[in-house]
GULUMLO-224116 format. One record per residue (C-alpha): x, y, z; residue in three letters. Coordinates in steps of 0.02 Angstrom, whole numbers, padded with zeros to 5 digits, always signed. Layout:
BEGIN
XYZALA
...
***
This chain:
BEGIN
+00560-01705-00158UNK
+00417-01713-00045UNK
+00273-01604-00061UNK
+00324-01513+00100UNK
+00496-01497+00017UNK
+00427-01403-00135UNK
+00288-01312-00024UNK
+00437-01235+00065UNK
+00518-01194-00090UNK
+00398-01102-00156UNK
+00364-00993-00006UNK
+00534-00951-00009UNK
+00564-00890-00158UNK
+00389-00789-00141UNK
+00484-00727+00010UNK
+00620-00668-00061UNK
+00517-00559-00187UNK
+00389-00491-00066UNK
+00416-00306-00080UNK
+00285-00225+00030UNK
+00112-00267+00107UNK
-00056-00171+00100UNK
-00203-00141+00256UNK
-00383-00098+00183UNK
-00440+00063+00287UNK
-00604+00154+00324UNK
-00596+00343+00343UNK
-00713+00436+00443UNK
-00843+00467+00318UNK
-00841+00303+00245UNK
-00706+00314+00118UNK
-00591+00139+00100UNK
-00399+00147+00055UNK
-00261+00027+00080UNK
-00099+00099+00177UNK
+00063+00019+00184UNK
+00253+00023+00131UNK
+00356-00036-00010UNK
+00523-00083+00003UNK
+00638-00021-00142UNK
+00815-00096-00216UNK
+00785-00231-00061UNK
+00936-00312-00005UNK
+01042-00175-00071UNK
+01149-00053+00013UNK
+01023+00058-00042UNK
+00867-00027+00034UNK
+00711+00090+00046UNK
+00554+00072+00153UNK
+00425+00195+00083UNK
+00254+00216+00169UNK
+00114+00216+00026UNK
-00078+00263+00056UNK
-00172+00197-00121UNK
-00346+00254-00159UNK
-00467+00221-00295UNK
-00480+00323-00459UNK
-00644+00368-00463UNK
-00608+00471-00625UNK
-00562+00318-00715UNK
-00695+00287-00870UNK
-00723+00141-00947UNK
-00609+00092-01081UNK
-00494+00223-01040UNK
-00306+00208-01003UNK
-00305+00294-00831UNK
-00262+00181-00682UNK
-00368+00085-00566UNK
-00264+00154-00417UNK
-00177+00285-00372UNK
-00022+00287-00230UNK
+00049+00425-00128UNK
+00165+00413-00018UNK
+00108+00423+00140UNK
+00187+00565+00244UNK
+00080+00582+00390UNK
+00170+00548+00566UNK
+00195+00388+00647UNK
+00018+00324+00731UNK
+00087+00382+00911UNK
+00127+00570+00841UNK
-00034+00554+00746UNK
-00198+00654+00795UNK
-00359+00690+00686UNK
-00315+00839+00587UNK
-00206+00695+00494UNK
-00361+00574+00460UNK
-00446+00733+00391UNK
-00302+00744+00275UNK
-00351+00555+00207UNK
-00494+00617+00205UNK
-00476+00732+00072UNK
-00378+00637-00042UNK
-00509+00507-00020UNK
-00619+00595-00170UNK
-00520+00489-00262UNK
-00619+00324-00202UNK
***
């Protein structure tokens, strides 16, 4: 097997697990979240594409069992129906970063 043989090989099966893919934002006033979509039960019948905004706990403590991150999912409009009352709404749950 050549090393191109197992390169491809091992993108593919990374491939066939990819599940979703995050872009790091800026809001307005400064405040950085990723936004994205997860896919669910992929390849199924029952294949879901879920759009997820994740911000930053900021009431995470050290040593403490509380998450890094937290998701939403993300139910503003599509970026065409969009406007800025719904980057105000980011904005908001961005006291979480």
């Amino acid at each position: 097997m050549s090393t191109n043989d197992t390169t491809d090989k091992k993108k593919s099966e990374w491939d066939q697990r990819e599940c979703g893919a995050l872009w790091l934002n800026t809001g307005k006033t400064n405040n950085k979240y990723y936004s994205g979509a997860v896919v669910l039960k992929k390849g199924t019948a029952e294949e879901q594409k879920i759009k997820i905004l994740v911000f930053k706990n900021k009431y995470k403590e050290e040593g403490s069992n509380k998450p890094d991150l937290v998701m939403y999912e993300d139910d503003r409009p599509p970026k065409e129906e969009q406007n800025d009352v719904t980057d105000s709404v980011v904005e908001e749950e961005g006291h979480l970063i």
